[in-house]
PyMOL commands that place a pseudoatom at each C-alpha (Angstrom):
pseudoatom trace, name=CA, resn=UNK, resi=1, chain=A, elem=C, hetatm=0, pos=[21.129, -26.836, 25.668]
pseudoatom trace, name=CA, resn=UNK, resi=2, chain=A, elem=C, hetatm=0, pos=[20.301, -24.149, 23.355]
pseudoatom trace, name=CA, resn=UNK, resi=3, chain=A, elem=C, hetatm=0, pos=[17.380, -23.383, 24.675]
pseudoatom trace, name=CA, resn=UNK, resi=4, chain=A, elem=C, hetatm=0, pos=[17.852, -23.281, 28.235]
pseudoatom trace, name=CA, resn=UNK, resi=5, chain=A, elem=C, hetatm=0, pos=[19.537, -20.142, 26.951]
pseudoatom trace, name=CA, resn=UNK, resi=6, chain=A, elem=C, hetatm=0, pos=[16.452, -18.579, 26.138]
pseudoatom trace, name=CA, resn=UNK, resi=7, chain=A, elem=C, hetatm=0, pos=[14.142, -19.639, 28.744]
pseudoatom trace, name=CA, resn=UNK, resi=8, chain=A, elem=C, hetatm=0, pos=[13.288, -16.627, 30.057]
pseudoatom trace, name=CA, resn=UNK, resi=9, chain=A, elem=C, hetatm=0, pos=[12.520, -15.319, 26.695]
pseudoatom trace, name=CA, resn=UNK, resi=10, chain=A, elem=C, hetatm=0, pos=[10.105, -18.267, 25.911]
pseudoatom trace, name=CA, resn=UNK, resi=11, chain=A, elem=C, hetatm=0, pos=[8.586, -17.838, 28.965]
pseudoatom trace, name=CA, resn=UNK, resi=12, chain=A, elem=C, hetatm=0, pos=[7.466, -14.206, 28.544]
pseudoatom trace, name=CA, resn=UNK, resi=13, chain=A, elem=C, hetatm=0, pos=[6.102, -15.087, 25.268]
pseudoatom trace, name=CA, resn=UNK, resi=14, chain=A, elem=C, hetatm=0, pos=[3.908, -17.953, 26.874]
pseudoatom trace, name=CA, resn=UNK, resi=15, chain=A, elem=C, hetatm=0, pos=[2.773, -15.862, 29.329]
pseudoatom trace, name=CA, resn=UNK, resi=16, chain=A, elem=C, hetatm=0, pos=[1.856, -13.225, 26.660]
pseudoatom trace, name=CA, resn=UNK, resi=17, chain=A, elem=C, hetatm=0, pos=[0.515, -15.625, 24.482]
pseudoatom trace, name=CA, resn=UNK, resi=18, chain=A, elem=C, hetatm=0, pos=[-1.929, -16.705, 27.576]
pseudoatom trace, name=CA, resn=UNK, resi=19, chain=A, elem=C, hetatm=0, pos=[-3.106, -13.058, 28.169]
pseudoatom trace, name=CA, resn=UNK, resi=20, chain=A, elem=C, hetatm=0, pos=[-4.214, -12.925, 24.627]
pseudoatom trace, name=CA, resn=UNK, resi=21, chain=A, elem=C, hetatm=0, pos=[-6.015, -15.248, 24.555]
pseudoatom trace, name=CA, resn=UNK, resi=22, chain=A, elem=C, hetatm=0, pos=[-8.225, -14.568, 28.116]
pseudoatom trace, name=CA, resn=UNK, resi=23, chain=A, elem=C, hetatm=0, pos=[-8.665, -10.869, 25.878]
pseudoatom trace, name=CA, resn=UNK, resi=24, chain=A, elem=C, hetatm=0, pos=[-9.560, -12.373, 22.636]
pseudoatom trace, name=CA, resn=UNK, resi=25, chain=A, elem=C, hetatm=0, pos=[-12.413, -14.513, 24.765]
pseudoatom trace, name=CA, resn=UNK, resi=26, chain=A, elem=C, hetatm=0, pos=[-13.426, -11.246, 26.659]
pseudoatom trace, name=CA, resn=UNK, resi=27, chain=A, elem=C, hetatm=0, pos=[-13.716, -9.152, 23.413]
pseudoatom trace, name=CA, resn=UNK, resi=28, chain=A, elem=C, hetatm=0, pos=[-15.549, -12.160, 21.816]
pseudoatom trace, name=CA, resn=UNK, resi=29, chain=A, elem=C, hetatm=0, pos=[-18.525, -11.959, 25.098]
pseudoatom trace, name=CA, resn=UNK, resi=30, chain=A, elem=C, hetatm=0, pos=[-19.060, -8.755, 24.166]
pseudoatom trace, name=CA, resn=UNK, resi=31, chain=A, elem=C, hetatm=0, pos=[-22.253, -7.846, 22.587]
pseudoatom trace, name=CA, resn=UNK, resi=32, chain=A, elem=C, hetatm=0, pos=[-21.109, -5.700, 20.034]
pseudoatom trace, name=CA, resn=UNK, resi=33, chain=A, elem=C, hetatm=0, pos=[-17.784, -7.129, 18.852]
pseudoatom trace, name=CA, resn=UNK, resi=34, chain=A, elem=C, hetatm=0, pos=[-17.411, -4.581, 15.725]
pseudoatom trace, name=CA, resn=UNK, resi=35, chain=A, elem=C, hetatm=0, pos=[-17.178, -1.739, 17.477]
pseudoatom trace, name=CA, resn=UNK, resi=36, chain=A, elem=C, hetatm=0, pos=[-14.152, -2.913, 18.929]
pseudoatom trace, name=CA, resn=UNK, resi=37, chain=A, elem=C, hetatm=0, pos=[-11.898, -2.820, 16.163]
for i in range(1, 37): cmd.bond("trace and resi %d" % i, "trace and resi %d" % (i + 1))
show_as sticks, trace
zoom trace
C-alpha cells in the first residue's frame, strides 16, 4: 500500500505535529503572550 511507503515520513510529522502543540499550550500559560512573537 502506498502509504506503508511513507510511514516513516508520516510518522515524523505526527510526532512534530504533537510537539507543537505541547509549545503552542506552553506559550499560551505564559503571562505575557505578545512578547513572544
Amino acid at each position: 500500500m502506498p502509504h506503508q511507503k511513507y510511514q516513516s515520513c508520516i510518522d515524523a510529522c505526527n510526532a512534530c505535529t504533537v510537539e507543537c502543540e505541547h509549545c503552542t499550550t506552553a506559550c499560551l500559560q505564559e503571562s505575557e503572550v505578545k512578547n513572544l512573537v
